[in-house]
N, C-alpha and C positions, 0 to 999 in steps of 0.2 A: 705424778700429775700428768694431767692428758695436754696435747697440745690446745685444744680449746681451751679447759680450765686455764693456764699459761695465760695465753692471749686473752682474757674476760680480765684477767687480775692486773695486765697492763693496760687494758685499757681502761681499769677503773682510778688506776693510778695516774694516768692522763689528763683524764678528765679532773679527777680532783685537784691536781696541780694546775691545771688552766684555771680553773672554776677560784682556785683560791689567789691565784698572782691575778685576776681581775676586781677582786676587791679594794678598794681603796677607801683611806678614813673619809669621815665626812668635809664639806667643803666651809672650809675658812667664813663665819659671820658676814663678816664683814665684804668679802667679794660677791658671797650670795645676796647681800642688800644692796650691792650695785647691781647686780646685774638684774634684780626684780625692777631698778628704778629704771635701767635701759628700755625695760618691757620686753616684749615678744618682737624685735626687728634683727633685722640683719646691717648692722655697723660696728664694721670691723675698726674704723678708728679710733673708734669711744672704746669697744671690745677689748683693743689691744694696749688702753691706756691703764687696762685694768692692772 
């Protein structure tokens, strides 16, 4: 193998490993229905009592 071929196939493996440690499952019912009822603000009190 060439060195470019080398380097394309890590850096396909890079990215696929970043791309998939950024998934995460969906978010908990019941935090998503609080945080629709905080609405669109910024309060970090209420936020952090989640």
């Amino acid at each position: 193998m060439s060195l470019k071929s080398v380097l394309g196939v890590v850096a396909a493996l890079i990215i696929t490993v970043t791309a998939a440690q950024g998934q995460e499952g969906p978010m908990p019912a019941d935090i998503a229905a609080r945080l629709q009822a905080l609405g669109r603000v910024i309060d970090p009190p209420r936020t952090a009592a989640l």
